[in-house]
Backbone as numpy.savetxt, mean C-alpha at the origin, in Angstrom:
# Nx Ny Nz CAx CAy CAz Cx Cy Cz
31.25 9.93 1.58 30.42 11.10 1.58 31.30 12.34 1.58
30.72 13.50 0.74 31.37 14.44 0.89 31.33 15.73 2.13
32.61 16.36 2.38 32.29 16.90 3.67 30.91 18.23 3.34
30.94 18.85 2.09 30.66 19.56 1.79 29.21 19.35 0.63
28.42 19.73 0.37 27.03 19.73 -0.54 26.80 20.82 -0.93
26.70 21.39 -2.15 26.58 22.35 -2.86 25.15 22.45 -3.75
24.16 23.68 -2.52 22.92 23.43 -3.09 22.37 24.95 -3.73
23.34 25.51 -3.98 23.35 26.84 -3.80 22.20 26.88 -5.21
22.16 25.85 -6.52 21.56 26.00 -7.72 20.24 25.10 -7.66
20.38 25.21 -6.74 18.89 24.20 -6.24 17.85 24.68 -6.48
16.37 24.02 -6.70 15.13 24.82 -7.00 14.54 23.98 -6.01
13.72 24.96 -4.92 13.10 24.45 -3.76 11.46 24.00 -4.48
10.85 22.81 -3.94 10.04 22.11 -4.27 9.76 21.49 -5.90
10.92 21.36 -6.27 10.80 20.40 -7.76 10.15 19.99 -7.85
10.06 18.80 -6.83 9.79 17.82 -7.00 8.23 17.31 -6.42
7.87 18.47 -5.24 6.96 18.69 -4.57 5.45 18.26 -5.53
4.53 17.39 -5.50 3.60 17.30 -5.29 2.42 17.06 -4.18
1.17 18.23 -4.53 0.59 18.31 -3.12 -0.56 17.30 -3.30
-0.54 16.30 -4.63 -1.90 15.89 -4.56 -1.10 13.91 -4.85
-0.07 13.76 -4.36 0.60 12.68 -4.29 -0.29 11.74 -4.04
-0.14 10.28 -4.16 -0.87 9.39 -3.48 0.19 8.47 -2.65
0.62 7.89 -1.29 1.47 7.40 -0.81 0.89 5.78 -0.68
1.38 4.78 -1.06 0.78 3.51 -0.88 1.84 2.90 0.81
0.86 2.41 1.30 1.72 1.85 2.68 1.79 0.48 2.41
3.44 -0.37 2.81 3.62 -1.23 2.89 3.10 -2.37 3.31
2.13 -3.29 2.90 1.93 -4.08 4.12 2.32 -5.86 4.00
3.12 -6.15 4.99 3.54 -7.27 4.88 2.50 -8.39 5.96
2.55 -9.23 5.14 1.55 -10.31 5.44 2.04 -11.64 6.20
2.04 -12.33 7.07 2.59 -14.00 7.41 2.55 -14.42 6.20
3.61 -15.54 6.30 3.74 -16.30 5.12 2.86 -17.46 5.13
2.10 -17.33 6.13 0.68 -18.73 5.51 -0.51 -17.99 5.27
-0.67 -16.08 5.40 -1.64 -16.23 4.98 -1.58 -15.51 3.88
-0.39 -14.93 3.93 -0.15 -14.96 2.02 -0.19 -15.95 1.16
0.17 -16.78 1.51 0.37 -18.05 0.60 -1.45 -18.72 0.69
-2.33 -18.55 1.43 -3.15 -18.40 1.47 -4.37 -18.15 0.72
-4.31 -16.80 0.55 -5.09 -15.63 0.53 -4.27 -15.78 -1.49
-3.34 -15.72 -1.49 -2.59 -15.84 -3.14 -3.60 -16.83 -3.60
-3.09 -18.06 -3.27 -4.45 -19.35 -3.83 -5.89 -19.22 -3.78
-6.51 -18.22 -3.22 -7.66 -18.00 -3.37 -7.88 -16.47 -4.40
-6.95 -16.16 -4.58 -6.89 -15.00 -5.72 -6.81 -15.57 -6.66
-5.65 -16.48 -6.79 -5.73 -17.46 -8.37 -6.41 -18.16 -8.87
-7.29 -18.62 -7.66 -7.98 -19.60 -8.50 -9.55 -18.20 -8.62
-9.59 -17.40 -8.12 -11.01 -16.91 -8.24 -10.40 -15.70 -9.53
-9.26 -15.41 -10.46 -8.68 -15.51 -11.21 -8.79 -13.75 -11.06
-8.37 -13.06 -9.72 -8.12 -11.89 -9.55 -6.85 -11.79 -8.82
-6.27 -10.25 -9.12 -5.00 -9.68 -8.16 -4.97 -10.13 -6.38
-4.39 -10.40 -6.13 -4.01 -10.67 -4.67 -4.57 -9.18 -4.12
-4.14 -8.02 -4.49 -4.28 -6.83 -3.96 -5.71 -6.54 -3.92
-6.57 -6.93 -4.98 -8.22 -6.38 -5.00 -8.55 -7.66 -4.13
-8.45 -8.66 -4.05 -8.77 -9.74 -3.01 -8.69 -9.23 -1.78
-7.58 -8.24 -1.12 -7.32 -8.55 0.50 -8.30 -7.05 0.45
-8.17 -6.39 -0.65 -8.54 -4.86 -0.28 -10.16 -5.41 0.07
-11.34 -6.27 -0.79 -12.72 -6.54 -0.87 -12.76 -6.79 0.74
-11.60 -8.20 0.98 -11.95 -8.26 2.35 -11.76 -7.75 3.46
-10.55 -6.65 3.57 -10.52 -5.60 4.48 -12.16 -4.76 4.16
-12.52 -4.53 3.27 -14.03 -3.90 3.50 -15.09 -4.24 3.57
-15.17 -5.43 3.57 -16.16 -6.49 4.41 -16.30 -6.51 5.79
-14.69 -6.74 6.46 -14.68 -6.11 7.55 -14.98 -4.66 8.19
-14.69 -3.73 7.29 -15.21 -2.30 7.96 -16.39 -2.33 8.17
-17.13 -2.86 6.92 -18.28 -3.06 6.79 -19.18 -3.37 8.19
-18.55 -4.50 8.58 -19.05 -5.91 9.25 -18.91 -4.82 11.13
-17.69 -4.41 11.24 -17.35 -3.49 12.59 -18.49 -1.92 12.67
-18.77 -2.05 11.32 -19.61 -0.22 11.31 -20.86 -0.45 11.49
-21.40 -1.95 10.90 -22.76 -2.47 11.51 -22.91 -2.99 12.98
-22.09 -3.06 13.53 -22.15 -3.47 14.94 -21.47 -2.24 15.95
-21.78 -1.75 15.48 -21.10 0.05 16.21 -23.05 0.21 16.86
C-alpha cells in the first residue's frame, strides 16, 4: 500500500446512486438447500422465486394470526 493517495482529481459522488437496489446475502444449511433446490427442480422454477413464495406464505401465515 501506498503511504500516500492522491484524490485531489476526484469527482465526489460518481458513482453515487440514490435509487440503488442492495440484495442481502443469505446463506442457507446445507440440507435445506439441498432441499428446497430439489423441490425447485423438479417443480421446474429458480431456487430464488421458490424460497422468496415461501418466505411469503409465511408473512402471510404470522399477519393472519396477529
Amino acid at each position: 500500500m501506498k503511504d500516500h493517495y492522491d484524490f485531489s482529481n476526484g469527482k465526489r459522488g460518481q458513482f453515487y446512486s440514490p435509487d440503488a437496489v442492495f440484495r442481502i446475502p443469505v446463506y442457507l444449511d446445507e440440507a435445506v438447500q439441498s432441499y428446497l433446490t430439489e423441490r425447485a427442480t423438479s417443480k421446474g422454477v429458480e431456487l430464488s422465486d421458490l424460497v422468496n413464495d415461501l418466505l411469503k406464505k409465511d408473512i402471510e401465515l404470522i399477519e393472519a394470526a396477529k
